[in-house]
C-alpha positions in Angstrom: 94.8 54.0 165.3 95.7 52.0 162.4 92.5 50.4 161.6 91.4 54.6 161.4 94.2 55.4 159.2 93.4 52.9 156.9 89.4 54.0 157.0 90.4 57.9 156.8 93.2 57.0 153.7 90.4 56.3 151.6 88.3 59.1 151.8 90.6 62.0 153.3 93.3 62.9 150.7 92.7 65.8 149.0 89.3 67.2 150.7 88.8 70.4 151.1 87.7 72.2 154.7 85.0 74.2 154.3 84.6 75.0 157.8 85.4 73.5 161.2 82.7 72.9 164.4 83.9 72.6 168.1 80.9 71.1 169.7 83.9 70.8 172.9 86.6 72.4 173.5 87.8 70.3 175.8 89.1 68.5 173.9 91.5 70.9 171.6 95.5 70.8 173.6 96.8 73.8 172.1 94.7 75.6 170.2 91.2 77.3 170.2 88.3 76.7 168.6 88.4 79.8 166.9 92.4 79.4 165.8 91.9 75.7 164.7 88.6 76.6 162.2 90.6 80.3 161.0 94.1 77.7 160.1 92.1 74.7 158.7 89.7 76.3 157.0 89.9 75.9 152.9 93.0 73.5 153.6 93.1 70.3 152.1 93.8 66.9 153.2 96.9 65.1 152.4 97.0 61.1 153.2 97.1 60.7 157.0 99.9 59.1 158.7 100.3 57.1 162.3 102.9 56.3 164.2 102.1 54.4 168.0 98.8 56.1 168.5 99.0 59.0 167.1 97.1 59.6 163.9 98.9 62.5 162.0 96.6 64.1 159.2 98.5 66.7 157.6 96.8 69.3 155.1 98.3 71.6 152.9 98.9 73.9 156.3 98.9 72.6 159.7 98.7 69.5 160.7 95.9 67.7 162.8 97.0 65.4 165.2 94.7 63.0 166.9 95.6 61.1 170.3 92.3 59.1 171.1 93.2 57.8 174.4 91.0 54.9 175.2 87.3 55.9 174.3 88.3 58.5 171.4 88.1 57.8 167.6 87.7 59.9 164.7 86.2 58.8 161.1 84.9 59.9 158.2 80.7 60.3 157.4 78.3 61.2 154.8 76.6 64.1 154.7 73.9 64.3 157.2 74.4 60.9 158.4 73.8 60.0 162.0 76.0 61.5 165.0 77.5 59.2 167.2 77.3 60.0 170.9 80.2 62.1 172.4 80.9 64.2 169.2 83.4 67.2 170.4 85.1 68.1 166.8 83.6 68.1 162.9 85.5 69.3 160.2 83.4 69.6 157.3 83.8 69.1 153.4 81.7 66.6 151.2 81.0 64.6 154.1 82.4 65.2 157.6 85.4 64.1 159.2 84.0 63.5 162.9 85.8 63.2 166.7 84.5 61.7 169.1 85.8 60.8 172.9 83.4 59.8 175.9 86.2 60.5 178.5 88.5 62.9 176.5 91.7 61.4 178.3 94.0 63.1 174.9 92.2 65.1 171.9 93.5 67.3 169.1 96.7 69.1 168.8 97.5 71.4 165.8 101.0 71.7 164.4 103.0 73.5 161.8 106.0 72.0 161.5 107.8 68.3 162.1 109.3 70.0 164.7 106.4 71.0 166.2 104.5 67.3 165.6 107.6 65.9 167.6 107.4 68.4 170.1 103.7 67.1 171.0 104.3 63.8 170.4 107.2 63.1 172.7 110.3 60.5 171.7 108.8 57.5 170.0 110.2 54.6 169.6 110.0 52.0 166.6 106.1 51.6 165.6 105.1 48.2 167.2 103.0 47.3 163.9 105.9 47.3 161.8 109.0 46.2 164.3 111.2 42.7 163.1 112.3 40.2 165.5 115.8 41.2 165.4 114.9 45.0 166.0 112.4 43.9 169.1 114.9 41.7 170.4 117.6 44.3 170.3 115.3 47.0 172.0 114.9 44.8 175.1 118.5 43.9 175.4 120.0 45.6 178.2 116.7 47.2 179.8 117.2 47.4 183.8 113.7 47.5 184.0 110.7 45.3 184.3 108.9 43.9 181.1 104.8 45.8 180.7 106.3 49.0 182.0 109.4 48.7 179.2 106.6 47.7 176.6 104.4 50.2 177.5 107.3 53.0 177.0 106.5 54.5 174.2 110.5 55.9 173.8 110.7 52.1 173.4 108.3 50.8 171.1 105.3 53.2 170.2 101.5 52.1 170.1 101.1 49.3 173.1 98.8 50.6 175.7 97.7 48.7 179.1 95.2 46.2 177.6 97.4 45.1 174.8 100.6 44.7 176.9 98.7 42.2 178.9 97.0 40.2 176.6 100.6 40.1 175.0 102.3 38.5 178.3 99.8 36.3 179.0 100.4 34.8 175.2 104.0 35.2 175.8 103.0 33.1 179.2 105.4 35.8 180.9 104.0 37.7 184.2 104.1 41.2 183.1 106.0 42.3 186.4 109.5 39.7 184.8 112.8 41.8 185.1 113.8 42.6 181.8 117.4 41.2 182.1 115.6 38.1 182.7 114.4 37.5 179.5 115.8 34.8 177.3 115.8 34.4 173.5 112.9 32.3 173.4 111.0 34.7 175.4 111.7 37.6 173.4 110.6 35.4 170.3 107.3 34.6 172.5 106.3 38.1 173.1 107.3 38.9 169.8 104.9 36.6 168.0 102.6 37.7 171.0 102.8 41.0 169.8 102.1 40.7 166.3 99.0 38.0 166.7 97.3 41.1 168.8 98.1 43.7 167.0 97.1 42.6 163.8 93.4 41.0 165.7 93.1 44.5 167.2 93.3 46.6 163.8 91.1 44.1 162.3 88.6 45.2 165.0 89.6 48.6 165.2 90.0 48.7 168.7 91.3 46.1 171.9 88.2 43.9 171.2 86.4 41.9 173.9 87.0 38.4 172.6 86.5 35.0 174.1 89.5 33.6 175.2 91.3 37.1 175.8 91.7 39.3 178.7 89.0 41.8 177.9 86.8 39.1 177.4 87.1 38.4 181.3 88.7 42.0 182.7 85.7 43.4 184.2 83.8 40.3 185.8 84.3 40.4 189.7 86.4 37.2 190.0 87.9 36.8 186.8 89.6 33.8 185.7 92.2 32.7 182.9 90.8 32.0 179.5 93.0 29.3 178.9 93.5 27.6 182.4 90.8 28.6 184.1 92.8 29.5 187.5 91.4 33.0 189.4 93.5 35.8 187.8 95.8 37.3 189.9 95.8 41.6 189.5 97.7 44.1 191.0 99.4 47.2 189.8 102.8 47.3 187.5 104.5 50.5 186.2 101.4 52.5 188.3 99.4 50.3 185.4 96.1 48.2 187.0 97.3 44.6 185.1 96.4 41.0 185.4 98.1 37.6 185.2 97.6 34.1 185.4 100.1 32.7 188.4 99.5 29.3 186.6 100.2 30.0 183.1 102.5 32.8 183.7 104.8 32.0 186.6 107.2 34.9 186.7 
């Protein structure tokens, strides 16, 4: 979401709605399609915000927030330039600010209010973009738990989904199922670094991009095997969570 924020800061801030299309609503959360074009419409746009992955883009009103889940993404388009596929949302001014989701896992809220933003959002942790050493090392001390699904807590640290947290562990060289308590300093550094490497790669991209030598690159073939050692990938679930390891490179 932050490689959107950055594209959306840019071109957003002070645009006014002229009108707002539902081509789905489906994927509105709590709202209509007639509410959300009667509140938006002739608002303007402040600069958007994100925190984890939620993208917050506040007008002089309500405020929209955007969850994409794994196939949405919103962004910004020139007047009567082509759609994209899977187009459910288009709020219009000089240009069109555009959503669109293939399996519309989240969508669009609408708040009023911080109160109301936190209400939909849920507790969220420290943004993972943004988070010190000191700060991650202190969030995993004293977790009971085991590692992805503490990662993947977005109480804990906000914005790490499934993919990330494993390409993470498998440059930490941690399995993803290790007990928390069993993490030493030099792991937490690992993971930290880890962290910050994919992070940083995936904004570039603006998404969890299929590269050589990571995970996704390999994730979907029938017999996968690890892009650094080669050894079959070992997958099963943790935290409910479909994940995969390297035995070899990350032994536990």
């Amino acid at each position: 979401m932050e490689w959107f924020r950055r594209q959306l800061a840019g071109t957003l801030p002070g645009r006014r709605i002229r009108r707002v299309q539902v081509h789905d609503p489906g994927v509105l959360r709590n709202t209509t399609a007639a509410a959300l074009g009667r509140r938006l419409g002739g608002r303007r746009f402040d600069p958007p915000r994100r925190h984890g992955k939620w993208l917050m883009l506040p007008t002089d009103g309500p405020t929209l927030l955007v969850h994409s889940g794994m196939t949405g993404h919103p962004y910004y388009a020139a007047d009567g330039a082509a759609r994209e596929p899977y187009e459910r949302l288009i709020a219009l001014d000089r240009g069109e600010l555009r959503y669109a989701d293939l399996r519309k896992l989240r969508g669009v809220w609408l708040a009023d209010t911080d109160e109301d933003v936190a209400r939909v959002t849920g507790p969220q942790g420290p943004d993972a973009l943004g988070i010190g050493l000191p700060a991650f090392g202190d969030l995993l001390s004293g977790r009971r738990g085991r590692l992805k699904p503490t990662l993947m807590d977005q109480s804990v640290i906000a914005g790490l989904g499934n993919l990330l947290t494993d390409e993470i562990c498998r440059r930490a060289r941690i399995a993803p199922h290790r007990p928390d308590p069993g993490l030493d300093s030099d792991d937490v550094k690992r993971l930290h670094a880890a962290m910050a490497s994919v992070l940083r790669t995936s904004v570039r991209h603006g998404r969890v991009p299929g590269l050589p030598g990571w995970l996704t690159g390999v994730r979907d073939e029938p017999d996968p095997s690890c892009p650094r050692c080669g050894a079959r990938l070992a997958h099963g679930r943790v935290g409910g969570r479909t994940s995969l390891w390297c035995s070899r490179c990350q032994p536990g």
